[in-house]
N, CA and C atoms of all chains as a GROMACS GRO file, in nm:
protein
  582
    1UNK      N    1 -10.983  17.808  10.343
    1UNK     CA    2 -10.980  17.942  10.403
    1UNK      C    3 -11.054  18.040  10.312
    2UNK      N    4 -11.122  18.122  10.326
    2UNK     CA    5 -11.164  18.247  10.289
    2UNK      C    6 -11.159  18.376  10.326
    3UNK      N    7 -11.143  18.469  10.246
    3UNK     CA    8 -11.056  18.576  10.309
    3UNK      C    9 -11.118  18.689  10.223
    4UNK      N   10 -11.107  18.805  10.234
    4UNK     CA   11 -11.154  18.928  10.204
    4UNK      C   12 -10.998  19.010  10.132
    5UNK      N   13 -11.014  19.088  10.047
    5UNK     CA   14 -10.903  19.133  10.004
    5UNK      C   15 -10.928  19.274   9.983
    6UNK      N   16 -10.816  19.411   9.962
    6UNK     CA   17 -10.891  19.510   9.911
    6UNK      C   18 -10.772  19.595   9.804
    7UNK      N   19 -10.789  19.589   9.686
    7UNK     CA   20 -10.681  19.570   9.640
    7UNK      C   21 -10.698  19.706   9.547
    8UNK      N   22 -10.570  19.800   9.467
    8UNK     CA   23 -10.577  19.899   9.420
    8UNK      C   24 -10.521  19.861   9.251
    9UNK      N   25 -10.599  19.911   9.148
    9UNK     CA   26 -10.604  19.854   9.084
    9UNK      C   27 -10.520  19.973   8.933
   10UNK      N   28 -10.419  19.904   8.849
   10UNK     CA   29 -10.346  20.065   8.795
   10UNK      C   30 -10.355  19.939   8.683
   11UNK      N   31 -10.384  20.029   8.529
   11UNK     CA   32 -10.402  19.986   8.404
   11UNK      C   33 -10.242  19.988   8.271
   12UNK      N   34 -10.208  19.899   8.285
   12UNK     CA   35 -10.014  19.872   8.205
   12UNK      C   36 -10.046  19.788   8.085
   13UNK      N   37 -10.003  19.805   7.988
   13UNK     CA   38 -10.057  19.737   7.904
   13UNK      C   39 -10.194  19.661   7.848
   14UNK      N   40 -10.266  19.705   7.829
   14UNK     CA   41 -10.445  19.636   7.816
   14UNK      C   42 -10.465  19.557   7.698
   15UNK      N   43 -10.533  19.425   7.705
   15UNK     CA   44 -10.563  19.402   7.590
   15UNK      C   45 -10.669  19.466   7.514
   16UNK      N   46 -10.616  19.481   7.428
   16UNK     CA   47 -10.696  19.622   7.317
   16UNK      C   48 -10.841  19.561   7.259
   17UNK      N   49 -10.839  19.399   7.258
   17UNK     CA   50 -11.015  19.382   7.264
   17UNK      C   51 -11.109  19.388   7.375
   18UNK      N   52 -11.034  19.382   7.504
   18UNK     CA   53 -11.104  19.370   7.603
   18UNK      C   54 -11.147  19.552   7.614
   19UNK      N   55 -11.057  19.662   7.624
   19UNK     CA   56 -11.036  19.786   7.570
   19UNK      C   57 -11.179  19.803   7.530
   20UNK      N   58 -11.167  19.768   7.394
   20UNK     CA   59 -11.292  19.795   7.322
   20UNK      C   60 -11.415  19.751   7.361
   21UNK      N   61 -11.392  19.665   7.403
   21UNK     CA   62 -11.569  19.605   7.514
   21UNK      C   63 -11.574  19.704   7.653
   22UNK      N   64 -11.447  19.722   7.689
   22UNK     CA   65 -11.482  19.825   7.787
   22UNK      C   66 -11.576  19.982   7.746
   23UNK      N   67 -11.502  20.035   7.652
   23UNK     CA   68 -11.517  20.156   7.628
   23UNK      C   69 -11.638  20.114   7.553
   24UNK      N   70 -11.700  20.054   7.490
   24UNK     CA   71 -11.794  20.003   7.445
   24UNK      C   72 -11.953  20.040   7.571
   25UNK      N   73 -11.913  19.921   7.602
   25UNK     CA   74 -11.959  19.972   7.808
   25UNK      C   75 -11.976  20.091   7.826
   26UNK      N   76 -11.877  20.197   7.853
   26UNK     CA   77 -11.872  20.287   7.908
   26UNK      C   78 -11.979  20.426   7.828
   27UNK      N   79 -11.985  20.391   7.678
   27UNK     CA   80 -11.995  20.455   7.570
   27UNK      C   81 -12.207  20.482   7.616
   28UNK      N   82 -12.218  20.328   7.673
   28UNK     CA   83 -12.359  20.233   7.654
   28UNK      C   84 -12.399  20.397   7.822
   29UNK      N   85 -12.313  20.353   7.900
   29UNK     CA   86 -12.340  20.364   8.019
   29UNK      C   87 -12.362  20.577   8.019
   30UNK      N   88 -12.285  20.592   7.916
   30UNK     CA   89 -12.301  20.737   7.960
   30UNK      C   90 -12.411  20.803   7.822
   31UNK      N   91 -12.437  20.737   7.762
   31UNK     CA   92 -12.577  20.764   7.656
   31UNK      C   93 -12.540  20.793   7.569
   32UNK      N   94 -12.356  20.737   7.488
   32UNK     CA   95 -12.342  20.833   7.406
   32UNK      C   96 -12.277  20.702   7.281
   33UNK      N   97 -12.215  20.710   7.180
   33UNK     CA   98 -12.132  20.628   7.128
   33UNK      C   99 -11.977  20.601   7.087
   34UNK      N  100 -11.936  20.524   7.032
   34UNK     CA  101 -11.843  20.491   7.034
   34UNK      C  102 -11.822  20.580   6.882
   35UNK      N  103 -11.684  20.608   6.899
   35UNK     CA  104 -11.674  20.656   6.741
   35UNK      C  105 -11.535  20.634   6.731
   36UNK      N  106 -11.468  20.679   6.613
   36UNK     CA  107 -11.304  20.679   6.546
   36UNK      C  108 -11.234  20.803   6.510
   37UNK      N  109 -11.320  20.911   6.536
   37UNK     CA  110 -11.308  21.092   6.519
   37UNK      C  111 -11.359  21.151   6.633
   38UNK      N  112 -11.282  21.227   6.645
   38UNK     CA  113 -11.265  21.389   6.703
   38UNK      C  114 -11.307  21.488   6.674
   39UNK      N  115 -11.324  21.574   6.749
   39UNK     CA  116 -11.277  21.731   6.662
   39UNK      C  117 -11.228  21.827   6.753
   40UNK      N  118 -11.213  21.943   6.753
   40UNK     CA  119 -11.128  22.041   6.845
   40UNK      C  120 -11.238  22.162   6.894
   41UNK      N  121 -11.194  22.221   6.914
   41UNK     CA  122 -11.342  22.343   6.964
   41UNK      C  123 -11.344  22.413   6.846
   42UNK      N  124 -11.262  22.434   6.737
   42UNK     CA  125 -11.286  22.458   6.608
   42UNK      C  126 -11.321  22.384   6.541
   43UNK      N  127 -11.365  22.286   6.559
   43UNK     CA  128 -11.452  22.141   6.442
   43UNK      C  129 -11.351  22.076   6.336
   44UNK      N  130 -11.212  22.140   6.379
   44UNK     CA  131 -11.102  22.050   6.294
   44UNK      C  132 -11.101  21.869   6.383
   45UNK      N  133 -11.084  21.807   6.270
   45UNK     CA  134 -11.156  21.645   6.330
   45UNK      C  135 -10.995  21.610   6.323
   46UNK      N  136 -10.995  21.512   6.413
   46UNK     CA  137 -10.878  21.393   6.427
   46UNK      C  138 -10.900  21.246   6.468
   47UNK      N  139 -10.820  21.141   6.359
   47UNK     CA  140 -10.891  21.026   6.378
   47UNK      C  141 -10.832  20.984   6.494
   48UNK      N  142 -10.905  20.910   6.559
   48UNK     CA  143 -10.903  20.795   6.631
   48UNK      C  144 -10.896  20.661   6.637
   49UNK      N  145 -10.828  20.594   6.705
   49UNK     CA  146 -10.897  20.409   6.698
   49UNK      C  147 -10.998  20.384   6.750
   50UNK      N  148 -11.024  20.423   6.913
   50UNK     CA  149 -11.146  20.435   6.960
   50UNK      C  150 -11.158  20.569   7.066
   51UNK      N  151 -11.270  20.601   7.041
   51UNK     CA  152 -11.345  20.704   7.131
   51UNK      C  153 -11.472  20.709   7.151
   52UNK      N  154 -11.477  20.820   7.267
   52UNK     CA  155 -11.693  20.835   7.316
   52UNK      C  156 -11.706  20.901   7.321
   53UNK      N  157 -11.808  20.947   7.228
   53UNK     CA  158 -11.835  21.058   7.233
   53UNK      C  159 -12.016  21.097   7.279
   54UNK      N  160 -12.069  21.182   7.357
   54UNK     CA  161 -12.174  21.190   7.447
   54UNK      C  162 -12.221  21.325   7.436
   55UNK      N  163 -12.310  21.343   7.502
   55UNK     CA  164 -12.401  21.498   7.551
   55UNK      C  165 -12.278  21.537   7.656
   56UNK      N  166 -12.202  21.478   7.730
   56UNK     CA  167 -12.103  21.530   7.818
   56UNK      C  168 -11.979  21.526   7.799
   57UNK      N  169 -11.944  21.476   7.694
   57UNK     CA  170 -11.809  21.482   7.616
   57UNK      C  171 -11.871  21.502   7.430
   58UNK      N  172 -11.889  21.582   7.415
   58UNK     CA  173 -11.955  21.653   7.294
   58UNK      C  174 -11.860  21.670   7.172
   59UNK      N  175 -11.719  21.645   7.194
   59UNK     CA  176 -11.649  21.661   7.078
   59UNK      C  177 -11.566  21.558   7.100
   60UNK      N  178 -11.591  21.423   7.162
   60UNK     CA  179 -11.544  21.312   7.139
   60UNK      C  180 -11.442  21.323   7.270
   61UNK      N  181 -11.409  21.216   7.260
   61UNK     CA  182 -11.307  21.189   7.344
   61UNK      C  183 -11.235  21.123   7.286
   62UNK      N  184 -11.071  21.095   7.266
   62UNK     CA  185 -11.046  20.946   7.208
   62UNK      C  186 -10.936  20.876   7.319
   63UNK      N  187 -10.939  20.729   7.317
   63UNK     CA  188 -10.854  20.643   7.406
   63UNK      C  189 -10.754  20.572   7.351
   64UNK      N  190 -10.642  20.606   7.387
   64UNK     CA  191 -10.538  20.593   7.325
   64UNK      C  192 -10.419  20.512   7.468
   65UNK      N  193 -10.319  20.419   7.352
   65UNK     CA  194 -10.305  20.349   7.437
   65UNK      C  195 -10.115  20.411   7.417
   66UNK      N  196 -10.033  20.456   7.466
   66UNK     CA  197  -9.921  20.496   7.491
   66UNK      C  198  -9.831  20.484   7.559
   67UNK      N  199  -9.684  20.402   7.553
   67UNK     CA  200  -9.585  20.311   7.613
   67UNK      C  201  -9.664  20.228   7.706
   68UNK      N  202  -9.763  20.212   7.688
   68UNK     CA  203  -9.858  20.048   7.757
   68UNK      C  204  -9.964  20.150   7.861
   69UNK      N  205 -10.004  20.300   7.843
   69UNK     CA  206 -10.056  20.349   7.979
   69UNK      C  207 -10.155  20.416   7.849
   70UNK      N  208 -10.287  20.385   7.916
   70UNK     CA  209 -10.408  20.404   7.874
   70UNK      C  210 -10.457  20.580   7.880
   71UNK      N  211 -10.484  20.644   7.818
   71UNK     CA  212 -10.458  20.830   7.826
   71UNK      C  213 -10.603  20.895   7.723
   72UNK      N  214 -10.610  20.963   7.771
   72UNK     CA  215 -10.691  21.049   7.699
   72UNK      C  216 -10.676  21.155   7.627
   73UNK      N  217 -10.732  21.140   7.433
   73UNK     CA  218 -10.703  21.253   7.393
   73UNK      C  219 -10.792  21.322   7.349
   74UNK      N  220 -10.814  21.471   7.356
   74UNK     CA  221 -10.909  21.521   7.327
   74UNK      C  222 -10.894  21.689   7.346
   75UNK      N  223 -10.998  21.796   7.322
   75UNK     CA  224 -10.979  21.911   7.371
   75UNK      C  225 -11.064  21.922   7.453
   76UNK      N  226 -10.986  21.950   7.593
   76UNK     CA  227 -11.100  21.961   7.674
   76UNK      C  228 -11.132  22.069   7.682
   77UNK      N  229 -11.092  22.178   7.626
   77UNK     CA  230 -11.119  22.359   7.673
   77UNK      C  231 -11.288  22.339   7.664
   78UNK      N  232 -11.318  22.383   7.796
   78UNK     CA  233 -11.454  22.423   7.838
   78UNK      C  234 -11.505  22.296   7.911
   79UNK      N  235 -11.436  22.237   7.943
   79UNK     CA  236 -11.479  22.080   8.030
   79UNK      C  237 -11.392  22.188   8.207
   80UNK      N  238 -11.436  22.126   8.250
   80UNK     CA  239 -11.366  22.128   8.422
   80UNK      C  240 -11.299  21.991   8.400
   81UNK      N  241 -11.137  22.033   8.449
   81UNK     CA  242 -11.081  21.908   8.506
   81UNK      C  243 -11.140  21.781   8.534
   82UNK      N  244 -11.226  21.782   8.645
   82UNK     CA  245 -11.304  21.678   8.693
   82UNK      C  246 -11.313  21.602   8.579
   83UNK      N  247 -11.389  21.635   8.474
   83UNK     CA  248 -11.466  21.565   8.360
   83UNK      C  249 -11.394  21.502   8.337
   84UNK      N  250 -11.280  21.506   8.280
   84UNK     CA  251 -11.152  21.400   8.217
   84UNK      C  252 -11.101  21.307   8.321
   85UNK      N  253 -11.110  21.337   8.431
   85UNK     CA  254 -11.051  21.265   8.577
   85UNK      C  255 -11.147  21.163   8.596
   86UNK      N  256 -11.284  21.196   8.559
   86UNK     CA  257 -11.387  21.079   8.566
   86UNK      C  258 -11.366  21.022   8.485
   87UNK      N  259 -11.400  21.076   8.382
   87UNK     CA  260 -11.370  20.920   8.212
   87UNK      C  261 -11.285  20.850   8.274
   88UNK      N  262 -11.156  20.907   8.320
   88UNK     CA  263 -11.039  20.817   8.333
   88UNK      C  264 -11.080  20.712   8.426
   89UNK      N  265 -11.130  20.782   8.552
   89UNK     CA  266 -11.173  20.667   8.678
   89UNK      C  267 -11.293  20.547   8.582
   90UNK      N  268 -11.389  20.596   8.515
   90UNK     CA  269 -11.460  20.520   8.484
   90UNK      C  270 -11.418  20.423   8.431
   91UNK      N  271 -11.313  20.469   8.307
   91UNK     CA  272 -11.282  20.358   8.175
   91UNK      C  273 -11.174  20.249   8.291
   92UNK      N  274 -11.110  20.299   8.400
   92UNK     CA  275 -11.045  20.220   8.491
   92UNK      C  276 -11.144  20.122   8.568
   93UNK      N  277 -11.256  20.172   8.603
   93UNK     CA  278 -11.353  20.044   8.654
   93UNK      C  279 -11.392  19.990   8.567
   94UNK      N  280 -11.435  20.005   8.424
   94UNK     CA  281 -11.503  19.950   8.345
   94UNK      C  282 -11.377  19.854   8.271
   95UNK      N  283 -11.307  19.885   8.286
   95UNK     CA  284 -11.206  19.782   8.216
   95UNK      C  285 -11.122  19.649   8.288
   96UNK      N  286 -11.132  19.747   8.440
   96UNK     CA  287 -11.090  19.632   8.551
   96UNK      C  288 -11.248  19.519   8.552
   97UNK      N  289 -11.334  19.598   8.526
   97UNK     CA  290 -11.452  19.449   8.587
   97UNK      C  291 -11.445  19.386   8.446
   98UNK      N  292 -11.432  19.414   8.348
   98UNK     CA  293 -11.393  19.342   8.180
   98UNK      C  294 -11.327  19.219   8.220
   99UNK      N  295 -11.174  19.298   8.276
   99UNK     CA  296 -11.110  19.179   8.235
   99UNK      C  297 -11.108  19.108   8.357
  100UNK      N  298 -11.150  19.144   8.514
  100UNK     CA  299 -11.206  19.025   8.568
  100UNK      C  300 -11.277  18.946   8.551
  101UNK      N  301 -11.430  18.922   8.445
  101UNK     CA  302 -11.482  18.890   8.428
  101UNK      C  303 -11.433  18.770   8.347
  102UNK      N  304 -11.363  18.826   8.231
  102UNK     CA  305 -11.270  18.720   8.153
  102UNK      C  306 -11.160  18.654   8.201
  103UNK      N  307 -11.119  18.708   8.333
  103UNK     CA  308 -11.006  18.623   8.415
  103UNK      C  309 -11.080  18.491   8.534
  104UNK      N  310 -11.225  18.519   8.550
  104UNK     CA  311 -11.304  18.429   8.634
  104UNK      C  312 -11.354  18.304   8.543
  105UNK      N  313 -11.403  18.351   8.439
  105UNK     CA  314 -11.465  18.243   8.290
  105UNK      C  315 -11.334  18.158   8.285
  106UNK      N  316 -11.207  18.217   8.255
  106UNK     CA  317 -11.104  18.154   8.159
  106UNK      C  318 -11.106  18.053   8.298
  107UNK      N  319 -11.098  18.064   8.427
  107UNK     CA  320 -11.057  18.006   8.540
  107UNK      C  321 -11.175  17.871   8.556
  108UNK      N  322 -11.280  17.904   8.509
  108UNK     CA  323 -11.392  17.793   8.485
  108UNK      C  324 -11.527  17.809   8.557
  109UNK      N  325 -11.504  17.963   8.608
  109UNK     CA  326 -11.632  18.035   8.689
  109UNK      C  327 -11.771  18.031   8.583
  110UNK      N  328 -11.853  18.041   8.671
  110UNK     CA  329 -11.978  18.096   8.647
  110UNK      C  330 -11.982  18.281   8.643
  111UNK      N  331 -11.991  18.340   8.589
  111UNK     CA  332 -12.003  18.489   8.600
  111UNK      C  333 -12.166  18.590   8.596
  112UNK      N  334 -12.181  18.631   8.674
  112UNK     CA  335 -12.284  18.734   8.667
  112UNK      C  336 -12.230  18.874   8.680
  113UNK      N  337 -12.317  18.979   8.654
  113UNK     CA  338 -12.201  19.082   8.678
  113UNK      C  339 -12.350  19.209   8.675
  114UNK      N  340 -12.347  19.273   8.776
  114UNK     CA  341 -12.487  19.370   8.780
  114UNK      C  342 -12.408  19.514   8.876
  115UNK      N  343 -12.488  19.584   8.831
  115UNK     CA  344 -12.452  19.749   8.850
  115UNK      C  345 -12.492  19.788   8.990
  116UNK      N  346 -12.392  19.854   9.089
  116UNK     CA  347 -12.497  19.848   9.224
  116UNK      C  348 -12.426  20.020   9.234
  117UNK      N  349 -12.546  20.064   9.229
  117UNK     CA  350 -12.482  20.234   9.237
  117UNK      C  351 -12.363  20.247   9.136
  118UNK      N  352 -12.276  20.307   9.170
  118UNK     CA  353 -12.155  20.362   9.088
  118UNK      C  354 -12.064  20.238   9.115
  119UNK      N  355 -12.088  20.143   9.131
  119UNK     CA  356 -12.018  20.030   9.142
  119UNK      C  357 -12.024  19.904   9.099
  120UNK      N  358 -11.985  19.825   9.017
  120UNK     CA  359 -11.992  19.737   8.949
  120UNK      C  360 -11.959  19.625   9.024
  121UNK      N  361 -12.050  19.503   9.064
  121UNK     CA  362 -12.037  19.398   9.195
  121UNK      C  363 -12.059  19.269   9.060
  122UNK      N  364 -11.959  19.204   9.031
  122UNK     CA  365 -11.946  19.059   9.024
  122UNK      C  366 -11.919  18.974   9.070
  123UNK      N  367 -12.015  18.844   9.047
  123UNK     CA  368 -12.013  18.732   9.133
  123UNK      C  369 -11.993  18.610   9.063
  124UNK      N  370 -11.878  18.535   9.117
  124UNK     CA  371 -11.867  18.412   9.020
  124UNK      C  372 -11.870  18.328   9.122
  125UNK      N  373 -11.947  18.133   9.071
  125UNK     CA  374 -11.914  18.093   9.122
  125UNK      C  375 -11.837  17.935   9.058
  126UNK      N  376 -11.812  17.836   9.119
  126UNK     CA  377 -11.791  17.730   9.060
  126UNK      C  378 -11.809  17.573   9.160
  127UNK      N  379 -11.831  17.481   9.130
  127UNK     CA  380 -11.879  17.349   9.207
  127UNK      C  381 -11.734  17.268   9.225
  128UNK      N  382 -11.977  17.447   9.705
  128UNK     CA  383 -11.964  17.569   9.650
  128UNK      C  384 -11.877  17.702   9.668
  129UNK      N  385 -11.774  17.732   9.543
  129UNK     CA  386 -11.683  17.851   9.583
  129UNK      C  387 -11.753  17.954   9.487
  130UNK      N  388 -11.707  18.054   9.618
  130UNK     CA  389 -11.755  18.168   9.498
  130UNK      C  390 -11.670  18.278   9.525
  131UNK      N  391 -11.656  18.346   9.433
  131UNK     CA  392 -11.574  18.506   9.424
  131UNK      C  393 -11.635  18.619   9.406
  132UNK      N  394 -11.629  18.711   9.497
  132UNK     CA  395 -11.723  18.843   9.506
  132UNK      C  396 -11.649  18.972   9.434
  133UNK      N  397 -11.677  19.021   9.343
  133UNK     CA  398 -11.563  19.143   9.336
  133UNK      C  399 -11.633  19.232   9.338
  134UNK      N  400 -11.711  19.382   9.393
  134UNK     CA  401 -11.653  19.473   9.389
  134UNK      C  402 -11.576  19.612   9.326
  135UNK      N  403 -11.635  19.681   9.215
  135UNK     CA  404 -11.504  19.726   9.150
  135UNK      C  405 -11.592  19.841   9.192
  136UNK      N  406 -11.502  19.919   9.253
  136UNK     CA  407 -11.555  20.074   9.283
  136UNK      C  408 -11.465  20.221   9.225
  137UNK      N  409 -11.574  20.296   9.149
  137UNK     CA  410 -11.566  20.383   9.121
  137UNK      C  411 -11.436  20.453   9.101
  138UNK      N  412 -11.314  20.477   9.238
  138UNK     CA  413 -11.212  20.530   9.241
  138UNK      C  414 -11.124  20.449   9.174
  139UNK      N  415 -11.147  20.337   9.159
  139UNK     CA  416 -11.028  20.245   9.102
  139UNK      C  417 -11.009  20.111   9.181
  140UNK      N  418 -11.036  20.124   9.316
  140UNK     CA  419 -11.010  20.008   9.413
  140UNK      C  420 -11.139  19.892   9.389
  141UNK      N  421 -11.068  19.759   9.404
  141UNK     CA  422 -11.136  19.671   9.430
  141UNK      C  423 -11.162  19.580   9.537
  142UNK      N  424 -11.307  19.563   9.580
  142UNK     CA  425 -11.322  19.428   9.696
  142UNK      C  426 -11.284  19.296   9.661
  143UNK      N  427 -11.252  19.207   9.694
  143UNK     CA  428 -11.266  19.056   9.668
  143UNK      C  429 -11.314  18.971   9.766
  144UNK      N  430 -11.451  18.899   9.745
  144UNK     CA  431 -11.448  18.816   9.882
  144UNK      C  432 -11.452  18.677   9.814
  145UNK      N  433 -11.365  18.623   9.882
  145UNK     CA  434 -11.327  18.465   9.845
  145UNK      C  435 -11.411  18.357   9.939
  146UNK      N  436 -11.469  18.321   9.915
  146UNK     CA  437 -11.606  18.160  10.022
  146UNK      C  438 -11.593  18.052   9.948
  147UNK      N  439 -11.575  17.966  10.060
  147UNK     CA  440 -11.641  17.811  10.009
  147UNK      C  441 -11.484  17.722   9.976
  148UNK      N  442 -11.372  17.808  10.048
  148UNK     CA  443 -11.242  17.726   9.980
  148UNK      C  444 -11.180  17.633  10.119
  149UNK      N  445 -11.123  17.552  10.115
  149UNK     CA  446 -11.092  17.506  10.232
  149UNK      C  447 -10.923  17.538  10.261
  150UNK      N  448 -10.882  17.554  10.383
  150UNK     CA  449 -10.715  17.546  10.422
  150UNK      C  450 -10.714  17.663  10.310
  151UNK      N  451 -10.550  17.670  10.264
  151UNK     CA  452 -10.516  17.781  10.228
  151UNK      C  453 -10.518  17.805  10.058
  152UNK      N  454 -10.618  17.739  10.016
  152UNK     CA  455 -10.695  17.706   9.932
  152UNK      C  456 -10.729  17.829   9.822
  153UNK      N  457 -10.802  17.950   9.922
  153UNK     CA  458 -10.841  18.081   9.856
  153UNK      C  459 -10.744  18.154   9.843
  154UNK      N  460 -10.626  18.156   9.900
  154UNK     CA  461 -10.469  18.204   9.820
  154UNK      C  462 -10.458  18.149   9.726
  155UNK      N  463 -10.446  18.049   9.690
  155UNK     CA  464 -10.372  18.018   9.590
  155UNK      C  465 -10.484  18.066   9.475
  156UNK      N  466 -10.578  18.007   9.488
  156UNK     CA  467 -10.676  18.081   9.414
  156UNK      C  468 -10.695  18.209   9.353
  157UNK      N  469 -10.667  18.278   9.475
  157UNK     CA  470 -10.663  18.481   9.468
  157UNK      C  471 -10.512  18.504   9.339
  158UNK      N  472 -10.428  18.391   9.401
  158UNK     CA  473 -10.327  18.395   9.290
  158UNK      C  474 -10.324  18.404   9.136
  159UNK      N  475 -10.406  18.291   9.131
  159UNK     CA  476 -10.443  18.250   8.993
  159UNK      C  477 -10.491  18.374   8.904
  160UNK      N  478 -10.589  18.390   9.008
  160UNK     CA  479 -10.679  18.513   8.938
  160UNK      C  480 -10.626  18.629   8.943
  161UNK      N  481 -10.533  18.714   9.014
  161UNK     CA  482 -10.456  18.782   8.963
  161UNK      C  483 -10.360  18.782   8.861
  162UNK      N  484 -10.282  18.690   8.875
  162UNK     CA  485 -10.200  18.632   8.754
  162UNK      C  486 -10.291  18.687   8.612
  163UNK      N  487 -10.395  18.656   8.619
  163UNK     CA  488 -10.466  18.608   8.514
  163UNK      C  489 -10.513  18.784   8.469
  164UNK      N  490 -10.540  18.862   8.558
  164UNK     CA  491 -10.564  18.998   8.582
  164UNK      C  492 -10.453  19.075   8.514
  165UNK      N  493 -10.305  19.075   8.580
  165UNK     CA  494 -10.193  19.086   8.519
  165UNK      C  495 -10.149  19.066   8.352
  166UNK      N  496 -10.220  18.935   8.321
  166UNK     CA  497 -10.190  18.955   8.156
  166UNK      C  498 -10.284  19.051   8.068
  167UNK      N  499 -10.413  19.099   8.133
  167UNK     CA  500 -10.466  19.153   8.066
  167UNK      C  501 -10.419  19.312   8.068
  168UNK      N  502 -10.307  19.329   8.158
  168UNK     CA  503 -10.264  19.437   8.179
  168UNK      C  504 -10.322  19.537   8.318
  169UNK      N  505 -10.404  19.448   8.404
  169UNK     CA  506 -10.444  19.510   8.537
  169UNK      C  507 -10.344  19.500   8.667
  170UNK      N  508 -10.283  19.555   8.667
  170UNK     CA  509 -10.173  19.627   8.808
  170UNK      C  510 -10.243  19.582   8.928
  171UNK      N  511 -10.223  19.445   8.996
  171UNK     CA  512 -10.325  19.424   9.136
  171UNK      C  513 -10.186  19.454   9.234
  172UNK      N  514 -10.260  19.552   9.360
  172UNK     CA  515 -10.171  19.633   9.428
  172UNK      C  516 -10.245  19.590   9.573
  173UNK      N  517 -10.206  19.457   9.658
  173UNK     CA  518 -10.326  19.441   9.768
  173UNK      C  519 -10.247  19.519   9.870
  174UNK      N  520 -10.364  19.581   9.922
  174UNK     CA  521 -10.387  19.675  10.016
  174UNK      C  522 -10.408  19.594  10.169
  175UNK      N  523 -10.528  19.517  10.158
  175UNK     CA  524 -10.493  19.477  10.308
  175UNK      C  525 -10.608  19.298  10.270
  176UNK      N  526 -10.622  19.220  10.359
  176UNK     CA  527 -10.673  19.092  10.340
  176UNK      C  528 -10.691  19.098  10.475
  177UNK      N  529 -10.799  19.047  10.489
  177UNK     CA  530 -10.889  19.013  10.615
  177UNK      C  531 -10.982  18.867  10.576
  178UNK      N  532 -10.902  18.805  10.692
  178UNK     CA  533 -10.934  18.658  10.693
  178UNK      C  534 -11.142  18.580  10.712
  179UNK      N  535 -11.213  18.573  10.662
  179UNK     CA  536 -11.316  18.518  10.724
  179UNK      C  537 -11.326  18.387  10.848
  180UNK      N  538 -11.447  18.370  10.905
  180UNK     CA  539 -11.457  18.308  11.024
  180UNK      C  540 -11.429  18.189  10.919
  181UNK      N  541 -11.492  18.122  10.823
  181UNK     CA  542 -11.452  17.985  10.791
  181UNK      C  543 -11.316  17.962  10.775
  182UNK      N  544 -11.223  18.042  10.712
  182UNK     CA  545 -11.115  18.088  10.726
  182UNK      C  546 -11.021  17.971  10.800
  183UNK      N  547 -11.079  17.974  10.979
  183UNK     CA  548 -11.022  17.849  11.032
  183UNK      C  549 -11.060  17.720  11.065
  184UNK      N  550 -11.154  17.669  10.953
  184UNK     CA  551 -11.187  17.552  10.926
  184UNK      C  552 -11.097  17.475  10.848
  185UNK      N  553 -11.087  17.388  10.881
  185UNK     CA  554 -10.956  17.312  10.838
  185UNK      C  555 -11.100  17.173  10.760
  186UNK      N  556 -11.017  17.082  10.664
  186UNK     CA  557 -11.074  16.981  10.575
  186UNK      C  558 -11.134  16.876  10.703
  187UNK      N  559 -11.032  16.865  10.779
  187UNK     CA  560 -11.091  16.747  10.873
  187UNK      C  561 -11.163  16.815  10.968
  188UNK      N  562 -11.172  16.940  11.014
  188UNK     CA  563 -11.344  16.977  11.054
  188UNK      C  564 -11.443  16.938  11.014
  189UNK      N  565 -11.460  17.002  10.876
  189UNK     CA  566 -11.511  16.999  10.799
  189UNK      C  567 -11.619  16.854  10.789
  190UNK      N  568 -11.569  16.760  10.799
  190UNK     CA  569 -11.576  16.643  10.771
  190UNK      C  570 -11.640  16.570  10.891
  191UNK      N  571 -11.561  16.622  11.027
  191UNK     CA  572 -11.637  16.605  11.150
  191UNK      C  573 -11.779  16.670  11.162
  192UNK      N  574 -11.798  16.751  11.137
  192UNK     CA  575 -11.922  16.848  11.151
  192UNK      C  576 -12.032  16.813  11.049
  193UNK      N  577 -12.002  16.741  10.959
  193UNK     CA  578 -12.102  16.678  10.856
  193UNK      C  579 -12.146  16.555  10.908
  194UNK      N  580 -12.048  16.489  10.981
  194UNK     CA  581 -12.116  16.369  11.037
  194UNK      C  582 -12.222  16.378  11.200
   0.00000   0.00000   0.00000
């Protein structure tokens, strides 16, 4: 049988290397890098484990992982809402196609994995 | 040949298209791989499943139609 599915996808506990290949990703995807500091709109810095920091998140962002739910810390004063609502949606696709990718391999797939618009389409197969 | 299509869009939701499995084959399958989704800490929440036309090919079709 083959079947079509459409499924909603919420982030509980992550493994924290897969995490880091995500945000890694995400870091690649928005032109900016990965870093371990902060700072505030006064340039007082705070460390991080991981963060991205970009031309559109300019004083870092950091990703933090809290009672198992993945969150963002940072100052956003002078961002619009939106901005933080995207990271979040993003680092949620970019971490869901991660660890599908590593849930298709471990299974004994073949994996490809290519960018189609704002959407990330992987294809595995196996004989 | 099986293959698995995913899909991961933007808002959070994902497609899955499952081909190439026979009988009820691509469940158990879809299982696995959620399971497997689940330890990494991904919340799979299915929304709706829509069956494909091979879908009701059964093994001994299958088998007729090759010969």
């Amino acid at each position: 049988m083959s079947h079509i599915s459409l499924i909603k996808i919420a982030l509980k506990n992550p493994n924290m290397h897969l995490l880091k290949y995500a945000v890694e990703a995400l870091a690649k995807e928005l032109g900016g890098e990965v870093v371990t500091q902060i700072r505030d709109y006064y340039g007082n810095r705070t460390k991080v484990e991981l963060g991205i920091k970009s031309r559109l998140y300019s004083r870092g962002v950091g990703i933090v992982v809290k009672k198992g739910q993945v969150k963002l810390k940072g100052d956003f004063w002078g961002y619009n809402y939106g901005k933080a609502e995207q990271l979040q949606k993003a680092l949620t696709k970019n971490y869901t196609a991660v660890a599908t990718v590593s849930s298709l391999r471990n299974l004994g797939y073949k994996v490809q994995t290519q960018k189609v618009k704002q959407n990330i389409y992987i294809k595995a197969y196996a004989y | 040949m099986k293959t698995v299509e995913v899909l991961v869009k933007p808002d959070g939701s994902v497609k899955v298209t499952y081909n190439g499995f026979v009988g009820e084959a691509c469940f158990e399958e879809a299982k696995k791989v959620y399971e497997r989704l689940k330890s990494y800490g991904v919340d799979v929440k299915i929304e709706s499943v829509e069956r494909t036309a091979e879908a009701y090919v059964t093994q001994k079709q299958k088998v007729v139609n090759r010969v």
